[in-house]
mmCIF file of the N, C-alpha and C atoms, coordinates in Angstrom:
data_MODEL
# 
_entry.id   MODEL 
# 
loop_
_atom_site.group_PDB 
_atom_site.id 
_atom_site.type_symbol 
_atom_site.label_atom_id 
_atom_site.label_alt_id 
_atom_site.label_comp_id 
_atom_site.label_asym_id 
_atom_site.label_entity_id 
_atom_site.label_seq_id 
_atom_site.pdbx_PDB_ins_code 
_atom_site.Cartn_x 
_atom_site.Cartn_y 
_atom_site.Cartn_z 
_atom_site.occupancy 
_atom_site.B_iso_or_equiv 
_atom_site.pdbx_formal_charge 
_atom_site.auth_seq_id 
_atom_site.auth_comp_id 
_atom_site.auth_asym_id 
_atom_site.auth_atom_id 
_atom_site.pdbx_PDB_model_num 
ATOM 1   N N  . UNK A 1 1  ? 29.665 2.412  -3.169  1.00 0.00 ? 1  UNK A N  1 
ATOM 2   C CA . UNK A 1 1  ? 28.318 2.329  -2.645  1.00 0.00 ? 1  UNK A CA 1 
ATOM 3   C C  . UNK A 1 1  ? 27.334 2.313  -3.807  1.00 0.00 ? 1  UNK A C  1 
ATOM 4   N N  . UNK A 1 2  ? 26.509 1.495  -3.659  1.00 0.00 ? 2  UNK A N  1 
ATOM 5   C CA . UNK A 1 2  ? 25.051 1.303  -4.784  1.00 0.00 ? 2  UNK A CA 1 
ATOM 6   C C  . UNK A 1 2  ? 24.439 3.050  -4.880  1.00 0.00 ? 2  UNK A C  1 
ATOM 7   N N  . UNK A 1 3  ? 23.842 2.774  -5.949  1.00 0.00 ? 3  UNK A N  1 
ATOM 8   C CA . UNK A 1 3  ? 22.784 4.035  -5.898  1.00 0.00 ? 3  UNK A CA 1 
ATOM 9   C C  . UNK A 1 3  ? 20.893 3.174  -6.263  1.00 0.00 ? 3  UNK A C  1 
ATOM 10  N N  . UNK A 1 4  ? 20.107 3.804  -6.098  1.00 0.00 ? 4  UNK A N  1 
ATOM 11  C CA . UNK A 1 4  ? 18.710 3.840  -6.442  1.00 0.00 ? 4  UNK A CA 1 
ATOM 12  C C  . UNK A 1 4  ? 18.577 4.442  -7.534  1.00 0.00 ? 4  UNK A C  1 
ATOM 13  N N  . UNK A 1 5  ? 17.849 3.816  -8.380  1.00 0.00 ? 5  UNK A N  1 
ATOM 14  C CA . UNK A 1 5  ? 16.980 4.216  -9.442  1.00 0.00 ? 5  UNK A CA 1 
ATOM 15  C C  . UNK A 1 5  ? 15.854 4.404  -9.217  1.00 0.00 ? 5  UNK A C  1 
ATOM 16  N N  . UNK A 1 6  ? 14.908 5.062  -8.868  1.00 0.00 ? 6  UNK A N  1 
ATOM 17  C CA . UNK A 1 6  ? 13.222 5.484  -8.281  1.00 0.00 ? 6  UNK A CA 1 
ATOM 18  C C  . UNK A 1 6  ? 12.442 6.141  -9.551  1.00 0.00 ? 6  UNK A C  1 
ATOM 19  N N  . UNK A 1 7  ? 11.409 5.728  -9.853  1.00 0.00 ? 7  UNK A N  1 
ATOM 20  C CA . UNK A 1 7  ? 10.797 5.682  -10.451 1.00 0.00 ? 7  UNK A CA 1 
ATOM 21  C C  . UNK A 1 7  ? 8.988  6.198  -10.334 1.00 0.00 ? 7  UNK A C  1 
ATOM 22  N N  . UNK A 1 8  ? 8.579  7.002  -10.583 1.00 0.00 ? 8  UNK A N  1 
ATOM 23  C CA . UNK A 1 8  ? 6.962  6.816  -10.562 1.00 0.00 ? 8  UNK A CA 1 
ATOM 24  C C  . UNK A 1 8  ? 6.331  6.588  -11.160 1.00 0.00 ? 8  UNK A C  1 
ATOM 25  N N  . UNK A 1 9  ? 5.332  5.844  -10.952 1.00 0.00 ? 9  UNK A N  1 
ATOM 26  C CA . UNK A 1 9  ? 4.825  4.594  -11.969 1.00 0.00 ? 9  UNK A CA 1 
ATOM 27  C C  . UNK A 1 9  ? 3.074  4.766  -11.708 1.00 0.00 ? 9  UNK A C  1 
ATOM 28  N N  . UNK A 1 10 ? 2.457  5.436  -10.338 1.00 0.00 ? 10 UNK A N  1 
ATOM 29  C CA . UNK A 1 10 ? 1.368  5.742  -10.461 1.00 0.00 ? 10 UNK A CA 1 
ATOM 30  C C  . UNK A 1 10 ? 0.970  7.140  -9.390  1.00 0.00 ? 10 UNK A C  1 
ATOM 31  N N  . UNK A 1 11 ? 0.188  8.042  -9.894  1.00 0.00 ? 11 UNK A N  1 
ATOM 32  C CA . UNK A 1 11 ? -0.377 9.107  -9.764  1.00 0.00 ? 11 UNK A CA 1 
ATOM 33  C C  . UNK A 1 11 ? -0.444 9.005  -8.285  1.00 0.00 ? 11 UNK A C  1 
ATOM 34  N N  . UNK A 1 12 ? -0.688 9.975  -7.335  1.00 0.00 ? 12 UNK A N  1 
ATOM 35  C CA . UNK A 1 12 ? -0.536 10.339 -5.979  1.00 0.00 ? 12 UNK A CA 1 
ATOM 36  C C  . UNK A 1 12 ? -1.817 10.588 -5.413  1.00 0.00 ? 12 UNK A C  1 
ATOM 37  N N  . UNK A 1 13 ? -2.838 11.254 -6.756  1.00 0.00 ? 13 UNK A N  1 
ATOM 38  C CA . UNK A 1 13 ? -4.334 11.794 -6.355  1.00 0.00 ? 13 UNK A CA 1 
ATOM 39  C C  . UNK A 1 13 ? -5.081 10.626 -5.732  1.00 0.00 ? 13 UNK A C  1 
ATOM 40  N N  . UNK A 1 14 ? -5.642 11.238 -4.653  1.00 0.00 ? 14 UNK A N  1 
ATOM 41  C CA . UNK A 1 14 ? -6.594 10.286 -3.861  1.00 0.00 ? 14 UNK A CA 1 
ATOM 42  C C  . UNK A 1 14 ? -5.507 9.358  -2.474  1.00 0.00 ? 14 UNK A C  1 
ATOM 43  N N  . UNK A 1 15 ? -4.597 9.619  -2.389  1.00 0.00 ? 15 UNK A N  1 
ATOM 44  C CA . UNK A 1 15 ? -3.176 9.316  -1.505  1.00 0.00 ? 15 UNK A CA 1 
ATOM 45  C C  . UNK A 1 15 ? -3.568 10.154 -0.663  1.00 0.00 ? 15 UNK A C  1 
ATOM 46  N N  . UNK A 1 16 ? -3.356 9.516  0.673   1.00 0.00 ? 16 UNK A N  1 
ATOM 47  C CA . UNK A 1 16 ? -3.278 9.982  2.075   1.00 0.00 ? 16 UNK A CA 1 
ATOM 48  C C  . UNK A 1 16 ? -2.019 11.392 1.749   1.00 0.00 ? 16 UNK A C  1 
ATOM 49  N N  . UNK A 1 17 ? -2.073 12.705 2.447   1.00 0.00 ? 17 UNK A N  1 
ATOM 50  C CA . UNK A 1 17 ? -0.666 13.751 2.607   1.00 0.00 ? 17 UNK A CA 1 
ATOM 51  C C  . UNK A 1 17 ? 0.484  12.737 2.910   1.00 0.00 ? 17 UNK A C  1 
ATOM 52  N N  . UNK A 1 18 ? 0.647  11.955 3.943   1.00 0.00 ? 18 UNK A N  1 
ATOM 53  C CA . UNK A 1 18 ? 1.556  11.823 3.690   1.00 0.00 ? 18 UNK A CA 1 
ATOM 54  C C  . UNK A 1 18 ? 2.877  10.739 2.910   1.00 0.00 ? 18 UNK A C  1 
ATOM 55  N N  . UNK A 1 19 ? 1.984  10.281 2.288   1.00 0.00 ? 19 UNK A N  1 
ATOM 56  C CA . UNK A 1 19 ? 2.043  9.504  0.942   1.00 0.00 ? 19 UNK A CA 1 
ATOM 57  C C  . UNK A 1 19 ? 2.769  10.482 0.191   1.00 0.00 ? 19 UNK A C  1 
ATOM 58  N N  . UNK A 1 20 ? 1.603  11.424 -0.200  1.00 0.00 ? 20 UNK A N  1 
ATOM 59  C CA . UNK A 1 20 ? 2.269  12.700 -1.174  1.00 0.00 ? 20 UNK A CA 1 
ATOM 60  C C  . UNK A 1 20 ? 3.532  13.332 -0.930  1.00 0.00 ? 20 UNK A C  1 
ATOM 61  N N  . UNK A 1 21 ? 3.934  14.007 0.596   1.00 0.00 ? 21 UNK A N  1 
ATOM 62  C CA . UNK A 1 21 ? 4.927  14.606 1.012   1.00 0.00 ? 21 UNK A CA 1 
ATOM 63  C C  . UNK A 1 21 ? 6.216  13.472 0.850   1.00 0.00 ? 21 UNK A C  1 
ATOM 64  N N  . UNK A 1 22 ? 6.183  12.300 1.073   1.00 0.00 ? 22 UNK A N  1 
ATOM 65  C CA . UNK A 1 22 ? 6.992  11.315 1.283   1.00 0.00 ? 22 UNK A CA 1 
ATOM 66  C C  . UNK A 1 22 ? 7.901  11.727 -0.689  1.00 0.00 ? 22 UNK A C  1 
ATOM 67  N N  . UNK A 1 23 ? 6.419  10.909 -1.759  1.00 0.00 ? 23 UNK A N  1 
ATOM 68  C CA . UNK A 1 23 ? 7.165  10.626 -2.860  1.00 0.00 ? 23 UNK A CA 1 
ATOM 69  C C  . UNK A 1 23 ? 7.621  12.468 -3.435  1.00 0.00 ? 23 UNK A C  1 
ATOM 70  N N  . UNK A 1 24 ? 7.189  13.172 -2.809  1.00 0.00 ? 24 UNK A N  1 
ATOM 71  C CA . UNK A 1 24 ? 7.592  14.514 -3.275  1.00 0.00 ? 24 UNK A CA 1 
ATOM 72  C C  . UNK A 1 24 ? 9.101  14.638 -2.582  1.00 0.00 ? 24 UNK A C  1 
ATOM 73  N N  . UNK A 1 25 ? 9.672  14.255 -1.341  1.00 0.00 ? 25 UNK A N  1 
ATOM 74  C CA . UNK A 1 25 ? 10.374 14.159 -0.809  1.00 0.00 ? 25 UNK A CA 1 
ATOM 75  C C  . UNK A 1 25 ? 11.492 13.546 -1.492  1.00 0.00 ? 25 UNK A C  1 
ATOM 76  N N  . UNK A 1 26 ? 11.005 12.559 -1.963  1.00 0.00 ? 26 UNK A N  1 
ATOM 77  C CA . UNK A 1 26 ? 12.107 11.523 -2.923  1.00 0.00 ? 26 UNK A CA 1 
ATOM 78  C C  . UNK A 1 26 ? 12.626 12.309 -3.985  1.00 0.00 ? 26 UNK A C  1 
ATOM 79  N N  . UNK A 1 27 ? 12.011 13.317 -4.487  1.00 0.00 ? 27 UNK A N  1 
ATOM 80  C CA . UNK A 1 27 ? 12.231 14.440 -5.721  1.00 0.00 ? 27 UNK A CA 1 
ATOM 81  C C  . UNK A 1 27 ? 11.329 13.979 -6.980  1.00 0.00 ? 27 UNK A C  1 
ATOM 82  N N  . UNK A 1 28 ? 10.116 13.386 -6.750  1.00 0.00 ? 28 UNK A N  1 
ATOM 83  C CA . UNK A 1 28 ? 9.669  12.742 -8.069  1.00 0.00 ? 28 UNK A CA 1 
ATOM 84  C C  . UNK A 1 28 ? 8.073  14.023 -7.796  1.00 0.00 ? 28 UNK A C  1 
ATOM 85  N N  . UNK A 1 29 ? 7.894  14.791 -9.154  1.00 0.00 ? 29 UNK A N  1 
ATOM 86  C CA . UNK A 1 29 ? 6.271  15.324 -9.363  1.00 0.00 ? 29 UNK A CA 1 
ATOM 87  C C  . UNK A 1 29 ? 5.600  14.942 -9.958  1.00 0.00 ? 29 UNK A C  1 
ATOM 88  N N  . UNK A 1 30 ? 5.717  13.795 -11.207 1.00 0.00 ? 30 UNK A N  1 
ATOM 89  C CA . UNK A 1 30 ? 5.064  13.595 -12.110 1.00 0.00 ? 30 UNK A CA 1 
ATOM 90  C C  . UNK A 1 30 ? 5.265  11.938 -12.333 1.00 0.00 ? 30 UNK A C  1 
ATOM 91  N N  . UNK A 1 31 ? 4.170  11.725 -13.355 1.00 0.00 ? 31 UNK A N  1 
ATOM 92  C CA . UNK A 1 31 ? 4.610  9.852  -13.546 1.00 0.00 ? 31 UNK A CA 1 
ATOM 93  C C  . UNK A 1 31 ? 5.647  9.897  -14.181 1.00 0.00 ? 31 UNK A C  1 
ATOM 94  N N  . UNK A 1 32 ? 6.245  8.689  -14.496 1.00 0.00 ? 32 UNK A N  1 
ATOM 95  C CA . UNK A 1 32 ? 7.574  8.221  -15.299 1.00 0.00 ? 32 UNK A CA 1 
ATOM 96  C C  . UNK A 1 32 ? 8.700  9.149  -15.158 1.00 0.00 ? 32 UNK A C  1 
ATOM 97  N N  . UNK A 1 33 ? 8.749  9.846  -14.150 1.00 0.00 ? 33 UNK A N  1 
ATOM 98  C CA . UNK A 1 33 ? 9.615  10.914 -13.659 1.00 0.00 ? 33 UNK A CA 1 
ATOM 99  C C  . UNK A 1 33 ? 10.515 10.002 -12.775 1.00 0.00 ? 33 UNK A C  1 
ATOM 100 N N  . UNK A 1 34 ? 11.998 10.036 -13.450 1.00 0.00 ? 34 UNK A N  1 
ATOM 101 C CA . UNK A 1 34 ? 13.060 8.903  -12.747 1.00 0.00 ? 34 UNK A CA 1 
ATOM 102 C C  . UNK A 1 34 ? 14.177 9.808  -11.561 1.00 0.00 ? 34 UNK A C  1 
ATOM 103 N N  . UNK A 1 35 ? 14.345 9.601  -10.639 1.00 0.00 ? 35 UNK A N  1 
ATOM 104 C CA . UNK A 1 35 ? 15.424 9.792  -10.109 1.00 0.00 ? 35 UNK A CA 1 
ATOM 105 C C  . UNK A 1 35 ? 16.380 8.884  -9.103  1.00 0.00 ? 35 UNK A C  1 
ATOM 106 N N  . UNK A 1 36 ? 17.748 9.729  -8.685  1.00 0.00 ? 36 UNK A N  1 
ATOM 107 C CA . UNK A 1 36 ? 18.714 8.264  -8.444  1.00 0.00 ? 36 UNK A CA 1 
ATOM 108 C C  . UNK A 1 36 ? 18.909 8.878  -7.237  1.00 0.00 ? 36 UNK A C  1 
ATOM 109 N N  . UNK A 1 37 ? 19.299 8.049  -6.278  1.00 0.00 ? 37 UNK A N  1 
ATOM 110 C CA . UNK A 1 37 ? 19.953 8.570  -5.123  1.00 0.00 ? 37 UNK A CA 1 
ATOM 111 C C  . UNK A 1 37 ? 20.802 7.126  -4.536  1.00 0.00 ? 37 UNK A C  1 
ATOM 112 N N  . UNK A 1 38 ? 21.043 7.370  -2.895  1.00 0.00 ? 38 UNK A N  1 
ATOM 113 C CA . UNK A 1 38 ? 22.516 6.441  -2.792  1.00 0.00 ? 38 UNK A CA 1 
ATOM 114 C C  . UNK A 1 38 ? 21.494 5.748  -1.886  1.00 0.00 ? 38 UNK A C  1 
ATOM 115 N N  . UNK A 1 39 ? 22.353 4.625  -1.604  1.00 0.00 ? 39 UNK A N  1 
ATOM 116 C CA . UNK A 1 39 ? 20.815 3.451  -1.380  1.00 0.00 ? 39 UNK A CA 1 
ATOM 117 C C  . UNK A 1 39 ? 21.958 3.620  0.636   1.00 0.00 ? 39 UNK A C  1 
ATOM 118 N N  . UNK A 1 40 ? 20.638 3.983  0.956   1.00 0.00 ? 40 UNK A N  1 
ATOM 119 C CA . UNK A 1 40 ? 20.548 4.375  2.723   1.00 0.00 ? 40 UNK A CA 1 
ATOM 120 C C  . UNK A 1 40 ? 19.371 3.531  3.253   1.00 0.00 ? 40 UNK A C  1 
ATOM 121 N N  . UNK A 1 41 ? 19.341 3.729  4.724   1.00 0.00 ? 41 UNK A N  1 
ATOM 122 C CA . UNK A 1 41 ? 18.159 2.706  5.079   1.00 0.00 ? 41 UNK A CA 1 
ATOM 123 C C  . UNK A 1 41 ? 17.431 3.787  5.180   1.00 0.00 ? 41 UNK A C  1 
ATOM 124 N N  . UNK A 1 42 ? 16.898 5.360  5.104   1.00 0.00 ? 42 UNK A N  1 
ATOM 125 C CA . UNK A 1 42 ? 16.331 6.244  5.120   1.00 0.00 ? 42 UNK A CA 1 
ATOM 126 C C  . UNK A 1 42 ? 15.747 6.046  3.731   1.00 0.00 ? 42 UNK A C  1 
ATOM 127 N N  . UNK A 1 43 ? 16.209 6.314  2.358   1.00 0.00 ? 43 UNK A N  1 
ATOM 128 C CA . UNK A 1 43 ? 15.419 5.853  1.540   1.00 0.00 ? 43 UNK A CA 1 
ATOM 129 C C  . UNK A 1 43 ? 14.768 4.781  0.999   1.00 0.00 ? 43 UNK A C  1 
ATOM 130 N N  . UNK A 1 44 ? 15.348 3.522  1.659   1.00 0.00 ? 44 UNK A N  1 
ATOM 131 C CA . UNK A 1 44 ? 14.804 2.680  1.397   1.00 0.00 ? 44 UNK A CA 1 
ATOM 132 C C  . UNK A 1 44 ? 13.920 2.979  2.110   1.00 0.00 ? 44 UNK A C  1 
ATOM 133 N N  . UNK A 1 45 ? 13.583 3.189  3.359   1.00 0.00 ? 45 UNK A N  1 
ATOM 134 C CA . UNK A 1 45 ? 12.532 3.359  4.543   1.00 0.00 ? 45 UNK A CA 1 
ATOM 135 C C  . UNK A 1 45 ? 11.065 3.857  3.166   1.00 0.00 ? 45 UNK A C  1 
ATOM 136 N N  . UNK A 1 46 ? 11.502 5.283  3.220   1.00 0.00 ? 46 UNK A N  1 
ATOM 137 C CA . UNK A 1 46 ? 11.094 6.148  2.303   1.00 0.00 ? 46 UNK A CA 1 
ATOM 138 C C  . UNK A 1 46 ? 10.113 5.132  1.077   1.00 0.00 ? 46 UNK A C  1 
ATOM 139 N N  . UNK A 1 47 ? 10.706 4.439  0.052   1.00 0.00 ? 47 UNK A N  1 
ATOM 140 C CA . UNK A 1 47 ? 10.296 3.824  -1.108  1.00 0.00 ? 47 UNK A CA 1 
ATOM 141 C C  . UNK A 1 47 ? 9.141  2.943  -0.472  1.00 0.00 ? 47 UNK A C  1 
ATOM 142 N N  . UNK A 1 48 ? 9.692  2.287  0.864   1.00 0.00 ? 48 UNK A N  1 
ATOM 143 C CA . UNK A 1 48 ? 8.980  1.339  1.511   1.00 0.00 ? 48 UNK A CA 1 
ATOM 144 C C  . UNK A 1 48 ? 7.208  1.526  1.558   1.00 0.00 ? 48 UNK A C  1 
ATOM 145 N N  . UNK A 1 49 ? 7.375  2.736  1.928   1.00 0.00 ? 49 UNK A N  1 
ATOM 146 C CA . UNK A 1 49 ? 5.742  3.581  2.350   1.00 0.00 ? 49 UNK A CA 1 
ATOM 147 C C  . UNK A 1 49 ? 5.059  3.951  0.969   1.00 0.00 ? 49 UNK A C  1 
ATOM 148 N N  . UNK A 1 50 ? 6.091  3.876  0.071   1.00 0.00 ? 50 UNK A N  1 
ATOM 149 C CA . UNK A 1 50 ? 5.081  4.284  -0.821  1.00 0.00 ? 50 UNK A CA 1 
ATOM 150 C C  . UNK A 1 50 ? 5.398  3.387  -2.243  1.00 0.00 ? 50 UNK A C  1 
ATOM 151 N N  . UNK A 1 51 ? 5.679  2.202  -2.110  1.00 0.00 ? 51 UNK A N  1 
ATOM 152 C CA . UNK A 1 51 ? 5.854  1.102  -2.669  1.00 0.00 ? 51 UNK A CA 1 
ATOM 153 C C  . UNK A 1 51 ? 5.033  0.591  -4.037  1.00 0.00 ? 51 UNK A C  1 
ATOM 154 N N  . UNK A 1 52 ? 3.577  0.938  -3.882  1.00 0.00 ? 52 UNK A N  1 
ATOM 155 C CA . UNK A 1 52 ? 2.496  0.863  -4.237  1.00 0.00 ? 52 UNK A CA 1 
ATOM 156 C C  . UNK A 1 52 ? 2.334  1.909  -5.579  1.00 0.00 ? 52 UNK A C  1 
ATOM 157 N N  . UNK A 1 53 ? 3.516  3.268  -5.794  1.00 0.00 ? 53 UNK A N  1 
ATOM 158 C CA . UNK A 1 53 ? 3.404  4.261  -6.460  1.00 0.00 ? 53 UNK A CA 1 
ATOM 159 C C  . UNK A 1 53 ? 4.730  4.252  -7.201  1.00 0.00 ? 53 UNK A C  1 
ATOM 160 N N  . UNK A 1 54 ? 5.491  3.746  -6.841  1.00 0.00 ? 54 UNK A N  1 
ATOM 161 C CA . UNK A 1 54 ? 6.827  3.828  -7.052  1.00 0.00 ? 54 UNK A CA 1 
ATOM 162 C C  . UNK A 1 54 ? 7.668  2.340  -7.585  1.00 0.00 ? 54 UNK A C  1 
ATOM 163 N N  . UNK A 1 55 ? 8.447  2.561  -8.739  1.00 0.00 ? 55 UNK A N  1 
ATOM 164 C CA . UNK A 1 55 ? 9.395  1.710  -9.056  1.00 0.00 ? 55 UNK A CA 1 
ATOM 165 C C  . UNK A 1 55 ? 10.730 1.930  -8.784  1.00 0.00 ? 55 UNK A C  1 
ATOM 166 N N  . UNK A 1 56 ? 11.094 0.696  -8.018  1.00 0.00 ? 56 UNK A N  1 
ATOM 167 C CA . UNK A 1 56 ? 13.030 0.796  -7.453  1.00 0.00 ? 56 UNK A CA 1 
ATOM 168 C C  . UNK A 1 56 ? 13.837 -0.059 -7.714  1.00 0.00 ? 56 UNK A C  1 
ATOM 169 N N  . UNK A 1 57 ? 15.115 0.563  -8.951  1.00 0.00 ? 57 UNK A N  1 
ATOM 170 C CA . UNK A 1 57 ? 15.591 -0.282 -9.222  1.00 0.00 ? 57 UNK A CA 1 
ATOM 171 C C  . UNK A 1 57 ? 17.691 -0.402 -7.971  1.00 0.00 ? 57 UNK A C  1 
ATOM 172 N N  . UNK A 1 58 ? 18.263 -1.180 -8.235  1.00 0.00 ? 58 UNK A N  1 
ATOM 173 C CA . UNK A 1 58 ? 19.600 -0.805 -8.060  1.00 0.00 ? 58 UNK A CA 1 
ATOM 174 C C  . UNK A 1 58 ? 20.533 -0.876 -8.802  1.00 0.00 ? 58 UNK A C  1 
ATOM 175 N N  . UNK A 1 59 ? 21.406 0.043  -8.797  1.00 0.00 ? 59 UNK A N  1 
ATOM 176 C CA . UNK A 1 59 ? 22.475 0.467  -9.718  1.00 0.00 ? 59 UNK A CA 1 
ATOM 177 C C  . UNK A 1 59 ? 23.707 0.308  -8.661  1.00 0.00 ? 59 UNK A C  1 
ATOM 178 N N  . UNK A 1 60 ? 24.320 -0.756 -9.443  1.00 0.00 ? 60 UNK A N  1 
ATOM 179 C CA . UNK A 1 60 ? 25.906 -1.138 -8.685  1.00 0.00 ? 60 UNK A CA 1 
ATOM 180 C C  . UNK A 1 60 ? 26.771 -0.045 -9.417  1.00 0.00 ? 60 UNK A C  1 
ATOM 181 N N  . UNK A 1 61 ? 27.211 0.588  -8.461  1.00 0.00 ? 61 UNK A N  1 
ATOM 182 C CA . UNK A 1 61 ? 28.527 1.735  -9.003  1.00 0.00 ? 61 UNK A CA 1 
ATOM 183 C C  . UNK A 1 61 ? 29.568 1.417  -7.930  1.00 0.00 ? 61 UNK A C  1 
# 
């Protein structure tokens, strides 16, 4: 199964809550703060909403 590479790429301030709760959800607090997870239609869902803040890459494993 693939994994996600997620990425934050711009600041949250001035973001609707649940914008914020979403990319906090993903495990990211800060910019350029990377994390991986397994590529589901829940996180993709997830990246989807907050698209605009976030970089997603995929990692074939």
């Amino acid at each position: 199964m693939s994994k996600l590479k997620i990425t934050q790429v711009r600041s949250t301030i001035h973001c609707p809550m649940p914008q914020k709760k979403t990319v906090e959800a993903l495990g990211l607090r800060h910019i350029r703060q990377t994390v991986e997870h397994q590529d589901n239609p829940a996180i993709r869902g997830m990246v989807n909403k907050v698209k605009h803040l976030v970089r997603m890459e995929v990692l074939d494993g």
